[in-house]
N, C-alpha and C positions, 0 to 999 in steps of 0.2 A: 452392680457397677459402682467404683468407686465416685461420688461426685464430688465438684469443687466447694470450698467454702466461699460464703461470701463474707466482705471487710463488714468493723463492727457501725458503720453508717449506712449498710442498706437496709432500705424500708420494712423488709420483714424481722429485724430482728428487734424493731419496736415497736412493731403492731401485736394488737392481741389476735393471735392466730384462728384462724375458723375454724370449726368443728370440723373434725371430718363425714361426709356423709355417705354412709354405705350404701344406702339406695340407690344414689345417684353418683358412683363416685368421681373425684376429679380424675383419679388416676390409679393403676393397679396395688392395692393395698398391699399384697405381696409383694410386688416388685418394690414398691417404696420401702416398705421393711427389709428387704433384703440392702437395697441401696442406704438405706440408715447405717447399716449392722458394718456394710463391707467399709463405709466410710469410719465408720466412729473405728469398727479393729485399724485398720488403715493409718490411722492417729496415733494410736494409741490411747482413746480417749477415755472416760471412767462413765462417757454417755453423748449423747448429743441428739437435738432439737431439729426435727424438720425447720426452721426458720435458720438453722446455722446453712442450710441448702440452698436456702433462698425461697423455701417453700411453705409458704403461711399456712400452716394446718396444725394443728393438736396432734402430734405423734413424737413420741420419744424412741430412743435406746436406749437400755446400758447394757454392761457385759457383766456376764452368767454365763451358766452350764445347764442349758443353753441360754444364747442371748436373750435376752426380753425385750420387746417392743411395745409398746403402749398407744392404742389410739384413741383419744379425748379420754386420758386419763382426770381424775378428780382426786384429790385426796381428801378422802372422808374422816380421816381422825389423824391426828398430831399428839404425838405423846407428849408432856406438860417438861417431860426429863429432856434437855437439850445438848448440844455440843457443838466448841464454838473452834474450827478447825479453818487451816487454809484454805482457800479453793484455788483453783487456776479454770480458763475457759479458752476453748480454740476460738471465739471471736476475740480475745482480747491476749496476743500471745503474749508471752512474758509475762502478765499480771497476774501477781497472786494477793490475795487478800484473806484477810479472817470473814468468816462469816458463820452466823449461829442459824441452827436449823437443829430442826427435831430428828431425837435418837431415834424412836421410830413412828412409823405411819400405816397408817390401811389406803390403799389406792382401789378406788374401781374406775378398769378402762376396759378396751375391746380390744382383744386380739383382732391381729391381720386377718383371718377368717369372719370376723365381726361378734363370735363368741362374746359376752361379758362374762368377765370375773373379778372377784376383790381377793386381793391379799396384801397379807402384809410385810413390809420389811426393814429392818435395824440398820442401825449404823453406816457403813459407809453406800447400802446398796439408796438407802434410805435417803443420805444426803443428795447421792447422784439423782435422784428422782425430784426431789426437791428442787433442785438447782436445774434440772432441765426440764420442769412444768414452769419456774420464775421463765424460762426465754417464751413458753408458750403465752403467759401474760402479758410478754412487752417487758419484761425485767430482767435485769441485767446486773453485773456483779456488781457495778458504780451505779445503777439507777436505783438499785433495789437501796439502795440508801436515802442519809438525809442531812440532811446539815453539813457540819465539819468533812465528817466519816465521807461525806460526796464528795466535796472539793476536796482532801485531800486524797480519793484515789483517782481522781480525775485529774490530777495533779501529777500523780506516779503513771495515768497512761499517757500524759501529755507528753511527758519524759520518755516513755519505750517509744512514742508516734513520731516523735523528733529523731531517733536513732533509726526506726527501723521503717517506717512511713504505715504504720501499722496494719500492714499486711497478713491476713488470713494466715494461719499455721501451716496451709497446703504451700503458700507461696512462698513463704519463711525457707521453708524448709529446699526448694529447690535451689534457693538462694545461698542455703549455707553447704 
């Protein structure tokens, strides 16, 4: 099922998300992966964060052949080689920003079946992983920042929130 996003002010997109727990889960691990997957293709998106649903948990997506879902991923190694490329985020529509992350990484999470595995991956699969375990932290493209680099991209979302009332990408988009 496709779900809604929620705007970049509610509570779970700056809380550090809870593990998920498969013993006792909150909700069908399956089903939540499939509802990740249909939302992020749905966008168009390069990935997205149970917390961009509204739902505080440690599970990602990104798009692959096939999708990958991640639940309480960790990334256990950061290559030292970086690269410092745009991002853009469906909580923050319109904004793009530089941000530097690692070329590649080893992640261990649990599949939807609750499986563990580690692997690794480069470049852009690598950045998307990166940038959507930051919203599982509580971080965000303007928070993951510091100083200057904060205020002024806080500055350029003040700007899209004054034009467009900084509405979710779902809403945007019905809009335009």
């Amino acid at each position: 099922m496709i779900r809604s996003l929620v705007r970049y002010d509610h509570a779970a997109i700056v809380l550090v998300a809870a593990k998920f727990d498969f013993k006792d889960p909150p909700m069908d691990p399956v089903e939540l992966a499939r509802d990740l997957v249909e939302t992020m293709n749905a966008h168009g998106a390069l990935g997205l964060a149970a917390p961009q649903l509204g739902l505080s948990y440690r599970v990602i997506a990104i798009p692959a052949q096939p999708n990958i879902v991640m639940f309480n991923p960790i990334i256990v190694d950061l290559s030292e080689e970086t690269m410092n490329l745009e991002e853009g985020c469906l909580t923050y529509p319109g904004l793009v920003l530089k941000m530097v992350r690692s070329r590649a990484i080893k992640v261990r999470y649990s599949q939807p079946n609750g499986n563990v595995v580690t692997e690794r991956y480069v470049d852009h699969a690598a950045r998307a992983i990166q940038h959507e375990v930051d919203h599982l932290d509580g971080k965000t493209l303007i928070t993951a920042r510091e100083g200057v680099e904060r205020y002024m991209a806080q500055k350029k979302w003040a700007k899209i929130v004054s034009r467009t009332g900084g509405a979710p990408a779902s809403v945007m988009e019905k809009a335009s």
